[in-house]
Structure formats: structure tokens, C-alpha cells
N, C-alpha and C positions, 0 to 999 in steps of 0.2 A: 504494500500500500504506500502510495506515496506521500511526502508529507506534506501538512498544508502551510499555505504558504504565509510569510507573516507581513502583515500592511503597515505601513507607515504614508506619513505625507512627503519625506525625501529620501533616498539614498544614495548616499555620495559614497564616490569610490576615487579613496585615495587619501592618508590623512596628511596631510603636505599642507607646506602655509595654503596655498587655494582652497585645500578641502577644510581645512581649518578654521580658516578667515571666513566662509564663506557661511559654516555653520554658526559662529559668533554672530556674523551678520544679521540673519535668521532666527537666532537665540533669545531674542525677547517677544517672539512672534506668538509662542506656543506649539508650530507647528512640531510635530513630533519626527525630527530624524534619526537617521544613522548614518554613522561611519564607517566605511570595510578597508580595514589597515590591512596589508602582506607583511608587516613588520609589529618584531614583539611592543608590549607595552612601555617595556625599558628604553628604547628605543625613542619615542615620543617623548618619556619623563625627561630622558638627559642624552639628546640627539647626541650623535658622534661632530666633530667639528669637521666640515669638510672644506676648509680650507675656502671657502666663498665670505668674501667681505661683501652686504649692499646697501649701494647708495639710495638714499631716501627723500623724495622732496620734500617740501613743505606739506603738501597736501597729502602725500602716503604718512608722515609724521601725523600730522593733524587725526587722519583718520585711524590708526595705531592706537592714537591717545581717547579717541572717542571710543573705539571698542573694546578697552581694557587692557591690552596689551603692551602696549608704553610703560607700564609702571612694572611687569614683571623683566624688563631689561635693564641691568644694573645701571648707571648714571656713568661708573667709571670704566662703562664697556661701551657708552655712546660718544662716536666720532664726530667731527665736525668739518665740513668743508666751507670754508670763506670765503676763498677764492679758487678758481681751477685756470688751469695754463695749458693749452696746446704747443707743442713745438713739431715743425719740420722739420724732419733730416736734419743736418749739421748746420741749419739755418738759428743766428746767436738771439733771431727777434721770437718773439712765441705772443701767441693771440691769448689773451686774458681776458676773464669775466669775474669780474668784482661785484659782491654782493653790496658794496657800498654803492655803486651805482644803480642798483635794483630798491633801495629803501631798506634791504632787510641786512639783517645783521650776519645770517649767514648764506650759502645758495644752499643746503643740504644736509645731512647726519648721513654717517655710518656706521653699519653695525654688523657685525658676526652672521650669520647665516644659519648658523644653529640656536641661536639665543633667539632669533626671529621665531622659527620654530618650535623651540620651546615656551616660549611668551606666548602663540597660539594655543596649544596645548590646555597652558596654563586658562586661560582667560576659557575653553570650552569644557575643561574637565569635568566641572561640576554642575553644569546646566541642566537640569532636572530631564530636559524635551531631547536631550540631545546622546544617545548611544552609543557608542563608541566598541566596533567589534575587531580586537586586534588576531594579531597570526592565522588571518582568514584571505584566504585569496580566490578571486571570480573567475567561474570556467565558463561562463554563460551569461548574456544581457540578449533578454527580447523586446519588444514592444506591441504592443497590441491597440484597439481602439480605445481599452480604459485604463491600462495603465503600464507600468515597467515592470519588467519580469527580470529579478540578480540570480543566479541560481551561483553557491558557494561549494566550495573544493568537499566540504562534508555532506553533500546532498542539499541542504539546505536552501529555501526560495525566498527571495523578499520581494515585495512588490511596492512600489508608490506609484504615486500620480506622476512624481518628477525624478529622473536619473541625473546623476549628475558626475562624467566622469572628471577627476582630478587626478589623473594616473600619472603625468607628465608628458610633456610635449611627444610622447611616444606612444601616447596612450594607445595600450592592447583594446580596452573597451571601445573607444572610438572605431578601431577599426572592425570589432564586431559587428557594430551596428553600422558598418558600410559608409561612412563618412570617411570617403576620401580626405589626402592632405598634399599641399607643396611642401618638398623638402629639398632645401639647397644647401649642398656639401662646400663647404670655404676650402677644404685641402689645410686646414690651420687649427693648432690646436691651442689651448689657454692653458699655462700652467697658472696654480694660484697659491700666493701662501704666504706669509706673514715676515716680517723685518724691525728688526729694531734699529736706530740708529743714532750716531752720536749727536748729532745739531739736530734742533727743532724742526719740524716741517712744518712750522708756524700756519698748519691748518688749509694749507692749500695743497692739492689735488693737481698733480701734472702727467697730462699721456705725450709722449714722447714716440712721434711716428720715424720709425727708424728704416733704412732701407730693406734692412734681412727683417725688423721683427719689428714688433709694436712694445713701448714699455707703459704701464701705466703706477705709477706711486700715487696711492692713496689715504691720505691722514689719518688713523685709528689714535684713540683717546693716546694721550702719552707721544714718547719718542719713541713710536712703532706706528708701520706704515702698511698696508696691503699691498702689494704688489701682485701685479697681472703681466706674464709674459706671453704672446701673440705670436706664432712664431710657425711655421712650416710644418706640416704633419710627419716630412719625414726627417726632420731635425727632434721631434720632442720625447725619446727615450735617452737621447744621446743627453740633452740637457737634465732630466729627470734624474740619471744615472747618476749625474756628475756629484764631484764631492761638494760638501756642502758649504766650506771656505771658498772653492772655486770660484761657485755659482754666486755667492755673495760679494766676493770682487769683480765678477762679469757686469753684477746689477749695478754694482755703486762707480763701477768705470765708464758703461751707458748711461749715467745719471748724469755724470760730469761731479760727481762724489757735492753734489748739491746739499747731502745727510753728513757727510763724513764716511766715516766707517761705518758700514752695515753688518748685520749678522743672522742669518736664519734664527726665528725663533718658534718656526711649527713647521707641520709637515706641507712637503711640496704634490701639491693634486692634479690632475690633468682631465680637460674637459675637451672634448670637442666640437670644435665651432661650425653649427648644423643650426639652419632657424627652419624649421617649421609652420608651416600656415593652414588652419583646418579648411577645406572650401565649403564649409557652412555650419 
């Protein structure tokens, strides 16, 4: 016999800041949802750090602080950018945007990328309306005239009125349900990871378009900076590999040692640079 299936008003799949943020969103609505995580509970409590620093404008700030989430990120883990600088190539002039010419005191914050996620977390944990079902992974999304059909790796069926997948930009669900996507390959990959250094980076944010790679120094609380290198697909094991003083005199030599001395202070991660577009 098979079993029946259990309703709700959403199911979101995927517990990622989107699924997360989207649920908080929602959360004072009453509607009754769920979340279906592939990853353990642990996991959510105290994400792993994966080396992604993101910039925040005013208005993802603003809205962070209206949905609760702002106050579970420590104060001395929130970055600030003041000003940011583009430079070309070995050209000595670089195009600047000062917040002091905008009115506002800064352009932007910075923050960790797991602390984002876990500040989500935090802010839907306890939401009476809102269900949270981890180490559960989806073999099945249907649709029908009344509603959404989840069917889960244990047999299990959820249904709502609204699906909502949040799986990432690769999403397997989307492609269930036959929603095509563009997907364009850069041939470049992003390593990313953290730097402390000895001068100030007095708050300003500099990418550095180089001829072989892209650098990007970006201000995190303190004299420690995020760092994004840009860089050729089949250069980024060679760089990954490298020793870790190496890497740290490569970055602070394409700086033009603007920090001083630099020095690894987390792990170095590699993303590849692929954007995605759903057609609908």
C-alpha cells in the first residue's frame, strides 16, 4: 500500500540562503512549509567555511536587518567597503567610486558566506509554520492541475500548492520538471580565500584586471582581506597546489604589495566560473 501523501502550503527544496531566506520571508505569513535538506542538521547549525567572502549592498543589508538575520552575524565578522578601485593592466591610473560622492558613508558590507548561512538558519529555526527535513534527498517532483507532487529517497510524498526549487544554479529539480536553462562555460576558474596583511586596506575594495588573471582584494573586518583569483581553467590546480608562502608573495607582488606582506590565513577553494540562466 502506498503511503499517503502529506500537504502542506510550500515545499522548498534546498536549505541554502535562497531556501532559507525565502522561508523567513514567508514566516510570519502562517503558511505552513517545508524544507528538504541532502545535508545533515550539523551542517546548517555550523556550515563549513567555504572560503566565499559576499559583498552586500545597502539594500540586501537593509533587508538582512528586517528579516532577522543581521543580528545573528557577529559585528567583528562585518566588512566594510568605502571605497572600490578598478585598475587596468599595468595602467598606474584606476577608476574609483567613493561613497563620499554617493551621500552614504559606505558603498557596501562584507561578510563570510557561511555566517550568511548560518544567520539564515538561525532566524528560521524556530518558526512554528516552518519544517525543516534534513538528510532527505528528492528522487521525484511532479505536477498536476492541483498541486506539486516531492516524492523523497525513503518513499515518502509531499505535496503543496507551490514547489519551490532552491537546489542551486544546477538545480536536478528544475531539470525534472523540464525547465530548460542557458549555461555558459568562461574556461576560468575562481580560486577564493582569505589574507591577512600588514598595512591597512583602509576599507576599500580593489579588482585588478591583469593580462593572464583577474585579482580582486577585498576588505574583511581587520587587516585581513578576501581575495578572488580569476584565472584560466587550465592554470588553477597548478596554482591550488602551490605552497602556500609562494602563493602569498604571487598575490602581494600583483598587488604592487599595496598591504605589505601578506599571508594565507584559510583555506584556498576553487569555483568554476559557469553562469546559468533558467528560460523560465
Amino acid at each position: 500500500m502506498s503511503q499517503a501523501a502529506e500537504h502542506h502550503d510550500i515545499i522548498i527544496i534546498g536549505a541554502g540562503p535562497a531556501g532559507l531566506g525565502f522561508a523567513r520571508t514567508l514566516a510570519d505569513t502562517g503558511l505552513d512549509m517545508v524544507l528538504v535538506e541532502r545535508q545533515p542538521l550539523a551542517v546548517l547549525q555550523e556550515p563549513p567555511n567555504d572560503g566565499r567572502d559576499i559583498a552586500l549592498t545597502h539594500t540586501s543589508e537593509a533587508l538582512m536587518k528586517e528579516l532577522g538575520l543581521w543580528a545573528h552575524i557577529p559585528a567583528t565578522e562585518i566588512g566594510t567597503i568605502r571605497d572600490a578601485k578598478v585598475v587596468d593592466g599595468t595602467d598606474p591610473y584606476a577608476l574609483h567610486f567613493a561613497a563620499a560622492e554617493t551621500g552614504a558613508d559606505y558603498l557596501g558590507r562584507i561578510v563570510p558566506n557561511h555566517l550568511i548561512r548560518k544567520a539564515a538558519y538561525e532566524a528560521v529555526k524556530d518558526a512554528p509554520n516552518v519544517t525543516i527535513l534534513t538528510e532527505r534527498n528528492v528522487t521525484g517532483v511532479e505536477t498536476d492541475a492541483r498541486a506539486g507532487h516531492v516524492t523523497l529517497d525513503d518513499g515518502s510524498v509531499l505535496t503543496a500548492s507551490l514547489v519551490i526549487a532552491a537546489d542551486s544554479r544546477m538545480s536536478e529539480n528544475r531539470r525534472r520538471m523540464g525547465i530548460a536553462a542557458q549555461m555558459k562555460d568562461f574556461g576560468r576558474v575562481v580560486i577564493v580565500t582569505e589574507m591577512t596583511h600588514e598595512l591597512a586596506h583602509d576599507d576599500i575594495a580593489t579588482e585588478c584586471f591583469h593580462y593572464d588573471r583577474t585579482l580582486a582584494v577585498l576588505p574583511l573586518a581587520g587587516r585581513k582581506s578576501s581575495v578572488v583569483v580569476t584565472l584560466p581553467a587550465d592554470q588553477a590546480e597548478t596554482v591550488l597546489a602551490s605552497d602556500p608562502e609562494e602563493f602569498a608573495r604571487d598575490v602581494a607582488e600583483r598587488f604592487d604589495h599595496r598591504l605589505g606582506r601578506m599571508e594565507l590565513c584559510a583555506e584556498r577553494h576553487a569555483y568554476p566560473l559557469v553562469g546559468v540562466l533558467a528560460n523560465r
